[in-house]
PyMOL Python script that loads the backbone (N, CA, C, O; Angstrom):
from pymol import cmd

cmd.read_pdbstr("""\
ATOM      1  N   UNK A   1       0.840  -1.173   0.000  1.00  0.00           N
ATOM      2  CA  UNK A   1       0.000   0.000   0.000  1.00  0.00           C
ATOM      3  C   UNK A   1       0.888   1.239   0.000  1.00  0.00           C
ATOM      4  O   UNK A   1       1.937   1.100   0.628  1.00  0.00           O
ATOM      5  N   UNK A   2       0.636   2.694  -0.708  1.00  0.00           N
ATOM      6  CA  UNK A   2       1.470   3.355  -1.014  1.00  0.00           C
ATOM      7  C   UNK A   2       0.463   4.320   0.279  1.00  0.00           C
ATOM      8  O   UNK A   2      -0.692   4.302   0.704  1.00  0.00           O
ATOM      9  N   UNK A   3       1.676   5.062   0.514  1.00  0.00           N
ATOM     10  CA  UNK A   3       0.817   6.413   1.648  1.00  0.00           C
ATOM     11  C   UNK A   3       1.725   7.583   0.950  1.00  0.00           C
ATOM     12  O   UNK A   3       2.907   7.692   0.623  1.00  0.00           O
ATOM     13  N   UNK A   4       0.596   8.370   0.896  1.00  0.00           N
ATOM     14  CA  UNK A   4       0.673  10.052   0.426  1.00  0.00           C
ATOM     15  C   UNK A   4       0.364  10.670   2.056  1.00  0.00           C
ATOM     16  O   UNK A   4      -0.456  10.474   2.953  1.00  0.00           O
ATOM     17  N   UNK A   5       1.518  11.493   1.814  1.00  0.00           N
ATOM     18  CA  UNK A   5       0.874  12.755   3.330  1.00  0.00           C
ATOM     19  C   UNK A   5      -0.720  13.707   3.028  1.00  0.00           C
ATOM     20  O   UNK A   5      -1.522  13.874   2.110  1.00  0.00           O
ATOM     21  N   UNK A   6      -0.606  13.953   3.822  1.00  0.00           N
ATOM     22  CA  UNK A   6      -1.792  14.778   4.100  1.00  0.00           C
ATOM     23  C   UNK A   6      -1.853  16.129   3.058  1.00  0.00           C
ATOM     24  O   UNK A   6      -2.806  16.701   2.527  1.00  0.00           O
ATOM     25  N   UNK A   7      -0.818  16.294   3.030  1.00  0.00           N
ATOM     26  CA  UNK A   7      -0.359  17.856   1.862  1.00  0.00           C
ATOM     27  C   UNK A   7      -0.615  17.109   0.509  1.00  0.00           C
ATOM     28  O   UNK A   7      -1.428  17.639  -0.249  1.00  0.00           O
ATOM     29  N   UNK A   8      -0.083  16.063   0.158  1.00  0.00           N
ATOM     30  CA  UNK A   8      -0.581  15.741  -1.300  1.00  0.00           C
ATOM     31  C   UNK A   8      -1.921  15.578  -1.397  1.00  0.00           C
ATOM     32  O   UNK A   8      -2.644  15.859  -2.353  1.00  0.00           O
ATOM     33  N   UNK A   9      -2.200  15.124  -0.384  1.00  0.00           N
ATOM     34  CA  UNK A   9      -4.055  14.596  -0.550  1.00  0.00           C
ATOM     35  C   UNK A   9      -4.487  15.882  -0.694  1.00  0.00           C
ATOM     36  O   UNK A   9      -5.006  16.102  -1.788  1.00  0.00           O
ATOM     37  N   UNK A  10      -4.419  17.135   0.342  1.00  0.00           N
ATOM     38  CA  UNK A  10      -4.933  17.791   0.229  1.00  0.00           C
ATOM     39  C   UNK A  10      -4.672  18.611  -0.709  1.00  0.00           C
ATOM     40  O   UNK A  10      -5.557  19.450  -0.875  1.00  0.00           O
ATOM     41  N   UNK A  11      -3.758  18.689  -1.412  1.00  0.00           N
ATOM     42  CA  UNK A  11      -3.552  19.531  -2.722  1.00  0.00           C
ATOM     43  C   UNK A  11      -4.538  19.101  -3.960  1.00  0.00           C
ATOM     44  O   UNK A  11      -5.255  19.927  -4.526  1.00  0.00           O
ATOM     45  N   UNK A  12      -4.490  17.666  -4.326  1.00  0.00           N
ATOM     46  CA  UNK A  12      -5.617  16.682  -5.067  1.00  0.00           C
ATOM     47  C   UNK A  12      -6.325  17.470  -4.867  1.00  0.00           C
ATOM     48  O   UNK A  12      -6.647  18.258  -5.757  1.00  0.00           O
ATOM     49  N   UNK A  13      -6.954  17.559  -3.287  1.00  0.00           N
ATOM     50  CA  UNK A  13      -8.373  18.272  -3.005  1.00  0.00           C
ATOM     51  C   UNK A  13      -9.034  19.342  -3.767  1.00  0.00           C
ATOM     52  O   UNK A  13     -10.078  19.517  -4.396  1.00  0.00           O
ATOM     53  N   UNK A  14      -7.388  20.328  -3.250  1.00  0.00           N
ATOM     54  CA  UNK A  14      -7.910  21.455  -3.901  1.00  0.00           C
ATOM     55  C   UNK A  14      -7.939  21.529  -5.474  1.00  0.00           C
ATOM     56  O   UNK A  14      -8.877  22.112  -6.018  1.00  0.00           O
ATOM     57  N   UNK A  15      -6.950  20.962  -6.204  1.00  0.00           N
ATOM     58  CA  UNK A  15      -6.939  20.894  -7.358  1.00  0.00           C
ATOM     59  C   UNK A  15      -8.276  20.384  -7.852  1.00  0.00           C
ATOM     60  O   UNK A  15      -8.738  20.792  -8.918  1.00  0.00           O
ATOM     61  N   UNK A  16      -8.885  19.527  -7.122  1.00  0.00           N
ATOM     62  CA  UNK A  16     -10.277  19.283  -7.966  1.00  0.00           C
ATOM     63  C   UNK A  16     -11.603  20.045  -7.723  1.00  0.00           C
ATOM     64  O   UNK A  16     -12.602  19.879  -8.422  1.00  0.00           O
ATOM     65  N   UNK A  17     -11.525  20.932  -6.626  1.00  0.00           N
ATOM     66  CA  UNK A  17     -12.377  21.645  -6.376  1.00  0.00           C
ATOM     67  C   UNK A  17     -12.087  23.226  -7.077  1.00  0.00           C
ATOM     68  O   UNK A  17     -12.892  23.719  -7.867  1.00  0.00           O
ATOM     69  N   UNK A  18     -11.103  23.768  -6.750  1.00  0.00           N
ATOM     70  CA  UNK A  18     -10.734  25.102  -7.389  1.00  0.00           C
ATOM     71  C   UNK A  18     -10.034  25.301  -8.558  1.00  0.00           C
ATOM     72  O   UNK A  18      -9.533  26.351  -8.962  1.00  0.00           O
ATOM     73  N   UNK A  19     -10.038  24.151  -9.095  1.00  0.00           N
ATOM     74  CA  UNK A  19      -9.799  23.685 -10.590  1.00  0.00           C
ATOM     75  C   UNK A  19     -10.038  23.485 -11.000  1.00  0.00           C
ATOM     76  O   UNK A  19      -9.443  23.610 -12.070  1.00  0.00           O
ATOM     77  N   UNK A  20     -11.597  22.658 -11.005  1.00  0.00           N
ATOM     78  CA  UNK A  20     -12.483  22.180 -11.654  1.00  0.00           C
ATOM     79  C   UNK A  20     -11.920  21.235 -12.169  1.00  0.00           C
ATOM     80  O   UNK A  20     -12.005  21.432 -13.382  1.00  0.00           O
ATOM     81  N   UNK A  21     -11.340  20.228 -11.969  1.00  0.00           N
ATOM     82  CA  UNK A  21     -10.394  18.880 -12.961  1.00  0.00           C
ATOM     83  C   UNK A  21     -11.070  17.927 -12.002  1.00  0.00           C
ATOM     84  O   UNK A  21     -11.004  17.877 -10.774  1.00  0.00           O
ATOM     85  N   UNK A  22     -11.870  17.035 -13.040  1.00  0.00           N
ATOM     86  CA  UNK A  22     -11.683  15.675 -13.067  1.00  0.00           C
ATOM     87  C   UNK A  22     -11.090  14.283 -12.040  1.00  0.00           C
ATOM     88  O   UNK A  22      -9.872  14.201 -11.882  1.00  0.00           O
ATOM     89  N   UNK A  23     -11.703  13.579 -11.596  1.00  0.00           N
ATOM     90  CA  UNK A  23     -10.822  12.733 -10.626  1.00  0.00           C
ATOM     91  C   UNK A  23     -10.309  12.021 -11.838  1.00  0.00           C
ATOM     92  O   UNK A  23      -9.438  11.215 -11.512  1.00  0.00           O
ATOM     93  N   UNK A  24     -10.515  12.038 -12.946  1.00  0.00           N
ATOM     94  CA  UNK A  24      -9.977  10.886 -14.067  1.00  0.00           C
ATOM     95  C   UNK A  24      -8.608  11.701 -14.056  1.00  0.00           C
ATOM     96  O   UNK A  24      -7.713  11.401 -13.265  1.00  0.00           O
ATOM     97  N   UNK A  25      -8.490  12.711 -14.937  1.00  0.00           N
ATOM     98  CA  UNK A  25      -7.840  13.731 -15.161  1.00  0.00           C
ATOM     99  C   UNK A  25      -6.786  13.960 -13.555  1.00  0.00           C
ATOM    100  O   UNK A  25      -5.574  13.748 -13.598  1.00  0.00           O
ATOM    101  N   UNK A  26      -7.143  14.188 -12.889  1.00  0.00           N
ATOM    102  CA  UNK A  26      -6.135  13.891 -11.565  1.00  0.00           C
ATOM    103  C   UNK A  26      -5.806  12.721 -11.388  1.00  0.00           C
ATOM    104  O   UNK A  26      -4.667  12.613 -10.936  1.00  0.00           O
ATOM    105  N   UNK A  27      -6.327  11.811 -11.556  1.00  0.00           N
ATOM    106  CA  UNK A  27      -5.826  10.255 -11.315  1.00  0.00           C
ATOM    107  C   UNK A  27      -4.751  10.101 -12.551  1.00  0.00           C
ATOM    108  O   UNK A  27      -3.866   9.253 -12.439  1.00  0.00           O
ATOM    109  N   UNK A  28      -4.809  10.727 -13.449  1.00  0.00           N
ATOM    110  CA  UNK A  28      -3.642  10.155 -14.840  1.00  0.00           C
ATOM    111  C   UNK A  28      -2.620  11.120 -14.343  1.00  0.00           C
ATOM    112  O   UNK A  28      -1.475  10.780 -14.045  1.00  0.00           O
ATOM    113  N   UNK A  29      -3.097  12.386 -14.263  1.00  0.00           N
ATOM    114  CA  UNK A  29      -1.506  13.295 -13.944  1.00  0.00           C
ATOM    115  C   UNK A  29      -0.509  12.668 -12.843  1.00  0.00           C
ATOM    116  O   UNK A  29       0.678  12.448 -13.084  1.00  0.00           O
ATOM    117  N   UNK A  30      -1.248  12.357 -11.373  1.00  0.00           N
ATOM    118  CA  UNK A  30      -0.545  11.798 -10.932  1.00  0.00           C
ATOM    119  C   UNK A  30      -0.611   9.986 -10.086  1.00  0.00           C
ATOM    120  O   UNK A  30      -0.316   9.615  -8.950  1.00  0.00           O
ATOM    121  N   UNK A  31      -0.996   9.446 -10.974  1.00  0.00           N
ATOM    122  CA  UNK A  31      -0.884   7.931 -10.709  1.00  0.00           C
ATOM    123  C   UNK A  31      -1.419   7.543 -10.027  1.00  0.00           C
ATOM    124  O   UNK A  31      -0.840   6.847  -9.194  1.00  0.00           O
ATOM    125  N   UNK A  32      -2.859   7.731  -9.931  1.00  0.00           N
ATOM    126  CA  UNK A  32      -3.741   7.375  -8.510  1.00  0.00           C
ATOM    127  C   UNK A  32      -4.986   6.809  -9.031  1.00  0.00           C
ATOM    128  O   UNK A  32      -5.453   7.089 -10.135  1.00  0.00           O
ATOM    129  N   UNK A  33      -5.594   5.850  -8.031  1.00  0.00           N
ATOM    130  CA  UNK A  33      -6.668   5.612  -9.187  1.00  0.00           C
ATOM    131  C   UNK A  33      -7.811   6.796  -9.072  1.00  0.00           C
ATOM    132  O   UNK A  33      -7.373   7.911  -8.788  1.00  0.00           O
ATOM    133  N   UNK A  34      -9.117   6.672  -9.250  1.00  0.00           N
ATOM    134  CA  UNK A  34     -10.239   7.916  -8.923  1.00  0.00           C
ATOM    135  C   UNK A  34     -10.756   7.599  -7.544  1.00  0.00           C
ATOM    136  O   UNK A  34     -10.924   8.340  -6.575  1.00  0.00           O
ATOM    137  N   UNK A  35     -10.967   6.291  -7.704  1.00  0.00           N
ATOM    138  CA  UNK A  35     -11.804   5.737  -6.028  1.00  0.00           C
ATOM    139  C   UNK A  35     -10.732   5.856  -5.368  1.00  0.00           C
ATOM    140  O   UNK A  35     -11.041   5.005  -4.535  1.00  0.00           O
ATOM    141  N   UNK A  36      -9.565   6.249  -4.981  1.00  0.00           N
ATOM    142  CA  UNK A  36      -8.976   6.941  -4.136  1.00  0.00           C
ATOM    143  C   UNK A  36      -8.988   7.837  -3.427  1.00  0.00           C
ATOM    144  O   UNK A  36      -8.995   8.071  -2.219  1.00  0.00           O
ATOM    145  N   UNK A  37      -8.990   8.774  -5.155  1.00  0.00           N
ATOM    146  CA  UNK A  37      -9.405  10.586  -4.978  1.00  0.00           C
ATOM    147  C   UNK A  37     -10.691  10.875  -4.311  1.00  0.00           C
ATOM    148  O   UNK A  37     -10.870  11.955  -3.750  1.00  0.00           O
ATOM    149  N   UNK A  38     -11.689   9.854  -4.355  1.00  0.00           N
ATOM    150  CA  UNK A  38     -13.207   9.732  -4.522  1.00  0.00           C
ATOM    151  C   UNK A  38     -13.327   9.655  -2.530  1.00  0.00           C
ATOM    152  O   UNK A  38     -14.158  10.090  -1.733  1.00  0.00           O
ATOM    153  N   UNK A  39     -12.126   8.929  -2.392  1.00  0.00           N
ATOM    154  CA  UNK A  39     -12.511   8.861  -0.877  1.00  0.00           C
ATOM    155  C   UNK A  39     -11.198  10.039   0.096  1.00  0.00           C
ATOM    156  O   UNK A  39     -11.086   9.739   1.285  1.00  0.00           O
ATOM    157  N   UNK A  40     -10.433  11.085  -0.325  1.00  0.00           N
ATOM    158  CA  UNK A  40     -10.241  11.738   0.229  1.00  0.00           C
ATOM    159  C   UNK A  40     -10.937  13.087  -0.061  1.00  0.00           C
ATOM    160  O   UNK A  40     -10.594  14.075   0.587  1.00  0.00           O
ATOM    161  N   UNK A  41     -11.733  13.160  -0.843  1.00  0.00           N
ATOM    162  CA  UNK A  41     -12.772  14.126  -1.599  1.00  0.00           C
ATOM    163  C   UNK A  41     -13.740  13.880   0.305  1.00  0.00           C
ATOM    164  O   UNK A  41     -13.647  14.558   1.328  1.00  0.00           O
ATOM    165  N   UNK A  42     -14.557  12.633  -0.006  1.00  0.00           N
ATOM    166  CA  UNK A  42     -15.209  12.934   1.312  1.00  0.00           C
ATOM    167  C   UNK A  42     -15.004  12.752   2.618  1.00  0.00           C
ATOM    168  O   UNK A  42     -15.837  12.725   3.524  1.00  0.00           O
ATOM    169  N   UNK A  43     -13.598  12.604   2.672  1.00  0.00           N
ATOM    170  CA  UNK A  43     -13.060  13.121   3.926  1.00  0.00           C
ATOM    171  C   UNK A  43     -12.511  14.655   4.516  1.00  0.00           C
ATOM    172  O   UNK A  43     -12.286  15.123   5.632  1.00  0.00           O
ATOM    173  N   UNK A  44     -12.435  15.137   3.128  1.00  0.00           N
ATOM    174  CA  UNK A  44     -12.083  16.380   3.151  1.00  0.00           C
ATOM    175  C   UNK A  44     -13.601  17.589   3.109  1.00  0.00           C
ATOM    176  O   UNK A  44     -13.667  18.815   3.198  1.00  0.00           O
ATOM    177  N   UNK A  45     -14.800  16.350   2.908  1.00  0.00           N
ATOM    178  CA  UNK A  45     -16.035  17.127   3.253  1.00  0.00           C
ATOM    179  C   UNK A  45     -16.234  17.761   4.219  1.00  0.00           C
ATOM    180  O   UNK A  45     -16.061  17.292   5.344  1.00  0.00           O
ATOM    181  N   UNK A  46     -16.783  19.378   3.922  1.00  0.00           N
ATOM    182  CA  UNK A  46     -16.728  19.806   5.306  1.00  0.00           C
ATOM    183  C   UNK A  46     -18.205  20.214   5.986  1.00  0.00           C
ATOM    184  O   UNK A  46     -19.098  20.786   5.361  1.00  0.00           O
ATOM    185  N   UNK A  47     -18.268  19.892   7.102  1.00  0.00           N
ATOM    186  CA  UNK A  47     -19.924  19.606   7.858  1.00  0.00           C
ATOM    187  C   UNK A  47     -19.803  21.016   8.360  1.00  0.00           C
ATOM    188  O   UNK A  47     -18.788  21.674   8.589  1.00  0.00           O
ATOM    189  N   UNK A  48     -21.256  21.373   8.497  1.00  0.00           N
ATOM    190  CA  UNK A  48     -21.555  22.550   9.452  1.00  0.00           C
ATOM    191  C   UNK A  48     -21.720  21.965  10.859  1.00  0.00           C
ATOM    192  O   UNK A  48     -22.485  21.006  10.968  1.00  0.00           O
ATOM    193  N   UNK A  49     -21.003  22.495  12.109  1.00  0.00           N
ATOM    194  CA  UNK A  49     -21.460  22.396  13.167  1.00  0.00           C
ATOM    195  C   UNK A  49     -22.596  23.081  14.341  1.00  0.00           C
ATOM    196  O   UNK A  49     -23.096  24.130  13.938  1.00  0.00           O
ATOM    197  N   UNK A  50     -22.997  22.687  15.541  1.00  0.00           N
ATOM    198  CA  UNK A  50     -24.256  23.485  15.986  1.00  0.00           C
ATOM    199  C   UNK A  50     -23.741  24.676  15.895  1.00  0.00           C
ATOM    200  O   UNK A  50     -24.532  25.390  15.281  1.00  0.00           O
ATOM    201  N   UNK A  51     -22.389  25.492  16.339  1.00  0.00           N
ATOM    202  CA  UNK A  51     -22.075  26.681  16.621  1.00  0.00           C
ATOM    203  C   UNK A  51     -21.862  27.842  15.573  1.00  0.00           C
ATOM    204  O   UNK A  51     -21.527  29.022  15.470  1.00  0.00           O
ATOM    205  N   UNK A  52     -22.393  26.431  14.668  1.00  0.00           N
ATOM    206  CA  UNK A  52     -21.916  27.878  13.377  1.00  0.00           C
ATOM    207  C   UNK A  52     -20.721  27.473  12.791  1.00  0.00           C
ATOM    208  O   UNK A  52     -20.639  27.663  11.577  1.00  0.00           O
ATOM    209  N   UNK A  53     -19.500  26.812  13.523  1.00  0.00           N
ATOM    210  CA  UNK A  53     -18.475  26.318  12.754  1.00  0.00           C
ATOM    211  C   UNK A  53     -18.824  25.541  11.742  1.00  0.00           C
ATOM    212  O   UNK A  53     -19.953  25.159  11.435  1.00  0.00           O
ATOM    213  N   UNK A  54     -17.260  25.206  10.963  1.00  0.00           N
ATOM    214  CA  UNK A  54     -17.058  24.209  10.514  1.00  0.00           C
ATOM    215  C   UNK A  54     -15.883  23.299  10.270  1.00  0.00           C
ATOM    216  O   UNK A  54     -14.774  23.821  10.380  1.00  0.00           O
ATOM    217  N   UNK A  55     -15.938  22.218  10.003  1.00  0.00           N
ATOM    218  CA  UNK A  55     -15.106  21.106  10.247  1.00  0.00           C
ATOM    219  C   UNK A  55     -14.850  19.795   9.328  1.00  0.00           C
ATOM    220  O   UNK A  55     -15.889  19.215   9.012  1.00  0.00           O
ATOM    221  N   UNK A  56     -13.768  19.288   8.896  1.00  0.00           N
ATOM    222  CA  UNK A  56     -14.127  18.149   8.144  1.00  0.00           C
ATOM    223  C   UNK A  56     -14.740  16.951   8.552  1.00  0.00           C
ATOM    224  O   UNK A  56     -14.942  16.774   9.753  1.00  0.00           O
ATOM    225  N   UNK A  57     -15.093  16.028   7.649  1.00  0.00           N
ATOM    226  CA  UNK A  57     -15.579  14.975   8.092  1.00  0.00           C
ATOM    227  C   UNK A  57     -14.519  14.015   9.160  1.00  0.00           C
ATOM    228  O   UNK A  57     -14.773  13.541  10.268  1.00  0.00           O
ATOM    229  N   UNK A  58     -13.536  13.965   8.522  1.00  0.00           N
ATOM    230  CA  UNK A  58     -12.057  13.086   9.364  1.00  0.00           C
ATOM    231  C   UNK A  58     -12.257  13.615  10.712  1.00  0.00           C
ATOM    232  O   UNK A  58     -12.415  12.927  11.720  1.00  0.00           O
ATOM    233  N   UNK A  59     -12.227  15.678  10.611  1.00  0.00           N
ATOM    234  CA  UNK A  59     -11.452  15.910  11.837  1.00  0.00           C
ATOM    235  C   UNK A  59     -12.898  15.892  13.117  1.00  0.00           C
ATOM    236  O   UNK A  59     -12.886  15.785  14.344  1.00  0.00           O
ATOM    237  N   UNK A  60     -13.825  16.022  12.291  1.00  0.00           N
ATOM    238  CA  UNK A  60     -15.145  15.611  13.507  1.00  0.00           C
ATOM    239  C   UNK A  60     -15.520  14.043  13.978  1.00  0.00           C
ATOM    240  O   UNK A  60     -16.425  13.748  14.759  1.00  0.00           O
ATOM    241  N   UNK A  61     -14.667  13.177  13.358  1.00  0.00           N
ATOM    242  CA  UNK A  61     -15.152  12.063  13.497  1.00  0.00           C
ATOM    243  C   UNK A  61     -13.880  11.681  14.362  1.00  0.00           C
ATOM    244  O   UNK A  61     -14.106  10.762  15.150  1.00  0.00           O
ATOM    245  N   UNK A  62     -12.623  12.176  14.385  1.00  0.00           N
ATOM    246  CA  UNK A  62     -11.049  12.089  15.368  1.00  0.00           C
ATOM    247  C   UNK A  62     -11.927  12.911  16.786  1.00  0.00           C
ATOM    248  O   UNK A  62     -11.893  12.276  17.840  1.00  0.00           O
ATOM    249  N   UNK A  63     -12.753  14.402  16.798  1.00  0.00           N
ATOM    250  CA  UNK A  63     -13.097  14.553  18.091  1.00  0.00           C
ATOM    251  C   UNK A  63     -14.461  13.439  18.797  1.00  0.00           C
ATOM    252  O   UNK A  63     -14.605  13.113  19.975  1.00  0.00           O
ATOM    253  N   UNK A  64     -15.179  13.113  17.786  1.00  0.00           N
ATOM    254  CA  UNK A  64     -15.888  12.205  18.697  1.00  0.00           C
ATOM    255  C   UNK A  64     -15.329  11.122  19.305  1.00  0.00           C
ATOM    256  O   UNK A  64     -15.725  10.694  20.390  1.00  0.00           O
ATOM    257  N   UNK A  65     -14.161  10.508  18.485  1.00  0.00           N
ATOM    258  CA  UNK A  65     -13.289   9.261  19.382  1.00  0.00           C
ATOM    259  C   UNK A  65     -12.595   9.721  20.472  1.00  0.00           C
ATOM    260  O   UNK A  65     -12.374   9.128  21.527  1.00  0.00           O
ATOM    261  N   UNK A  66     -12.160  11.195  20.022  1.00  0.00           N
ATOM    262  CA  UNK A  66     -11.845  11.265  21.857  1.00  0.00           C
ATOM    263  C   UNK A  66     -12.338  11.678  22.786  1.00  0.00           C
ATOM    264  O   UNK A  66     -11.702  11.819  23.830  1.00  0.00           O
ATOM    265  N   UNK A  67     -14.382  12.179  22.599  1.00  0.00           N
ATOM    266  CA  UNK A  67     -14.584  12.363  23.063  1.00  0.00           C
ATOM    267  C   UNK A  67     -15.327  11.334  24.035  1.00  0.00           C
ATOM    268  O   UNK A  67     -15.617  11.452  25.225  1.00  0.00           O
ATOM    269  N   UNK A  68     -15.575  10.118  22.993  1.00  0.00           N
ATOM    270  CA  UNK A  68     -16.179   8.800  23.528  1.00  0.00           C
ATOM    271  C   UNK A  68     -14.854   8.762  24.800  1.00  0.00           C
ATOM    272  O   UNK A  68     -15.082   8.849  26.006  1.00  0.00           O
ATOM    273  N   UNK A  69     -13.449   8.611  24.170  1.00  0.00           N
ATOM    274  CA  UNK A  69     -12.711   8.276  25.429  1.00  0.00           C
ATOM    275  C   UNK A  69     -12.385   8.859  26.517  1.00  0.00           C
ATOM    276  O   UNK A  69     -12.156   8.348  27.613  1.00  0.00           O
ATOM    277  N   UNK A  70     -12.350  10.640  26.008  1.00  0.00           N
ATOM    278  CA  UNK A  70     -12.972  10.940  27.723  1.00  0.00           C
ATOM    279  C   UNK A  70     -13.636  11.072  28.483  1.00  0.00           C
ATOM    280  O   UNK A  70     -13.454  11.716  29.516  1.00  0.00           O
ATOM    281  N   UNK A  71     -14.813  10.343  28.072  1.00  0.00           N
ATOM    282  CA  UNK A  71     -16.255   9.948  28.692  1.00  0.00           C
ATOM    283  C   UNK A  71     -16.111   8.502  29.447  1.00  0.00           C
ATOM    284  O   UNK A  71     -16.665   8.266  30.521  1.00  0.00           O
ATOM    285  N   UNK A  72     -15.156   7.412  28.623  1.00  0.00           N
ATOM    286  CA  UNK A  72     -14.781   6.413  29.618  1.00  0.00           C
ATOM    287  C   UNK A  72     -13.927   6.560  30.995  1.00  0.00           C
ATOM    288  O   UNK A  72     -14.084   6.186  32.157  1.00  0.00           O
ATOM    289  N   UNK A  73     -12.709   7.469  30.106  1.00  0.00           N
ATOM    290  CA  UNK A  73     -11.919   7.502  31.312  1.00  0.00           C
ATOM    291  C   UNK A  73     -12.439   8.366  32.548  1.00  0.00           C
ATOM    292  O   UNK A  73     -11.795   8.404  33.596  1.00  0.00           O
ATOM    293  N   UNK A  74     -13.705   9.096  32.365  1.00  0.00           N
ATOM    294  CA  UNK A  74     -14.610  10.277  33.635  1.00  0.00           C
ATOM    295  C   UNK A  74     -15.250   8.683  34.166  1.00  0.00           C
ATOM    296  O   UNK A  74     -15.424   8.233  35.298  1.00  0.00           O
ATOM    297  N   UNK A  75     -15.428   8.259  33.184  1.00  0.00           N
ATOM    298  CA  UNK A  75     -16.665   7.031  34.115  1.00  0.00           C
ATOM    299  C   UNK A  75     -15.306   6.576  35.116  1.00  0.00           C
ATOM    300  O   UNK A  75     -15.447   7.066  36.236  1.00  0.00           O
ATOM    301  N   UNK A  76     -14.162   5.845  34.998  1.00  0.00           N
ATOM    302  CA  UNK A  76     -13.367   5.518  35.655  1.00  0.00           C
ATOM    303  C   UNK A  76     -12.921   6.265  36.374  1.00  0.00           C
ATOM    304  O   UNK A  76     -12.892   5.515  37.350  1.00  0.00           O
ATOM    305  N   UNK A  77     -12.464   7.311  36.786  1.00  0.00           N
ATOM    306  CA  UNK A  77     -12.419   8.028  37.583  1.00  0.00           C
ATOM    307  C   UNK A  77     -13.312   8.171  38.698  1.00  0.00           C
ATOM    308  O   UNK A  77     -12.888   8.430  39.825  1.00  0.00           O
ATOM    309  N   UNK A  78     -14.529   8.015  38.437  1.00  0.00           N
ATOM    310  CA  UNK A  78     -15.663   8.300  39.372  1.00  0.00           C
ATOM    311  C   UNK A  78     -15.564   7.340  40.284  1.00  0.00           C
ATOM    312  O   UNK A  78     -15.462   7.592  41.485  1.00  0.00           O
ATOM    313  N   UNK A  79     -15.591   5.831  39.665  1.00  0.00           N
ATOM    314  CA  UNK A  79     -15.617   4.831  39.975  1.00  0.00           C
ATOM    315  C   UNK A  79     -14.815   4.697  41.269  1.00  0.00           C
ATOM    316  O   UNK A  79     -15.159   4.357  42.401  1.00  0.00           O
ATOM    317  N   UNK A  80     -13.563   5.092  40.718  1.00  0.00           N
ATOM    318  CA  UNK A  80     -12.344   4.997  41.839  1.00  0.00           C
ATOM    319  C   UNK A  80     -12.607   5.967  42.524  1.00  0.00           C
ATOM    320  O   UNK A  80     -12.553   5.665  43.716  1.00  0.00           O
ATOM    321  N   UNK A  81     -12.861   6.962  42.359  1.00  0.00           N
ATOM    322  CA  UNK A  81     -13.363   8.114  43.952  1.00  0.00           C
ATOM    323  C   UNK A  81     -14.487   7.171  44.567  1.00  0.00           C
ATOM    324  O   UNK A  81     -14.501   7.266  45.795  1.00  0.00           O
ATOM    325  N   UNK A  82     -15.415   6.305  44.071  1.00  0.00           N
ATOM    326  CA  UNK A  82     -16.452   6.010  44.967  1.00  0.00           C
ATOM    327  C   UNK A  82     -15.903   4.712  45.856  1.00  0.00           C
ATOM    328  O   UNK A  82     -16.069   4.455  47.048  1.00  0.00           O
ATOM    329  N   UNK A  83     -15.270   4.079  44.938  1.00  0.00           N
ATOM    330  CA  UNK A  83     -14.034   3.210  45.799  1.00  0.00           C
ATOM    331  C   UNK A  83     -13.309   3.758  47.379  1.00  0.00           C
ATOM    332  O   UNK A  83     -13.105   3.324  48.513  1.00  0.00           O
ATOM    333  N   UNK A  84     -13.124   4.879  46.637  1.00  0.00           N
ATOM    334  CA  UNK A  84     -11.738   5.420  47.596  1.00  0.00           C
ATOM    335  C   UNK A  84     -12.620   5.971  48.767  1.00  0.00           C
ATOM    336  O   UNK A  84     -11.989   6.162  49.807  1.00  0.00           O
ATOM    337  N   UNK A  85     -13.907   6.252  48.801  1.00  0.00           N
ATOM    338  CA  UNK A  85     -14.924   6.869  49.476  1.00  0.00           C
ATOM    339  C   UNK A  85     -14.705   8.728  49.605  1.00  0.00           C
ATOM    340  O   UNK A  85     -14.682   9.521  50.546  1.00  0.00           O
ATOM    341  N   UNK A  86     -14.548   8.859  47.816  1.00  0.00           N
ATOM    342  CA  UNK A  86     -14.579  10.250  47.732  1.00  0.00           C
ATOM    343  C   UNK A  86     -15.816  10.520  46.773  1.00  0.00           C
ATOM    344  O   UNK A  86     -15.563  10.181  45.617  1.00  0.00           O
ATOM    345  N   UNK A  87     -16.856  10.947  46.922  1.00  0.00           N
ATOM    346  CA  UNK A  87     -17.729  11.170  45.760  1.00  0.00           C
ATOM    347  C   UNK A  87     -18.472  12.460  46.060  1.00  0.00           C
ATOM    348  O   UNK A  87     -19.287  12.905  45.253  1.00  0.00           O
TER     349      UNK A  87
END
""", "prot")
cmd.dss("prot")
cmd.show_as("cartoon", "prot")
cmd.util.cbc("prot")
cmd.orient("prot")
């Protein structure tokens, strides 16, 4: 499996959005297939959030995993204060 950084992907990106080119046409210039391009296209989708922001799909879906995990590690914490007879 070949890995491109984040700067090439995201250049693709832009090249196909503010360039109007083709995932075919980007896939021949530089050696990629389209269903590649096709899936950093919607990772690079960007969602509206409640606040009015916005955010990509990747980077909202990286804060919900950590937000799931600092929701475990609060549950554990608690746990052990109620252990420790601190609550």
């Amino acid at each position: 499996m070949k890995y491109y950084s984040d700067e090439f992907k995201n250049n693709i990106v832009k090249l196909y959005h503010n360039e109007n080119r083709s995932k075919k046409s980007l896939a021949n210039e530089y050696g990629l297939h389209p269903t590649t391009i096709s899936h950093w296209l919607k990772r690079a989708k960007l969602i509206e959030l409640p606040d009015g922001g916005v955010t990509s799909v990747e980077a909202f879906k990286q804060l919900q995993k950590e937000n799931q995990q600092l929701k475990e590690e609060n549950e554990i914490l608690k746990a052990a204060a109620v252990l420790m007879g601190r609550h």
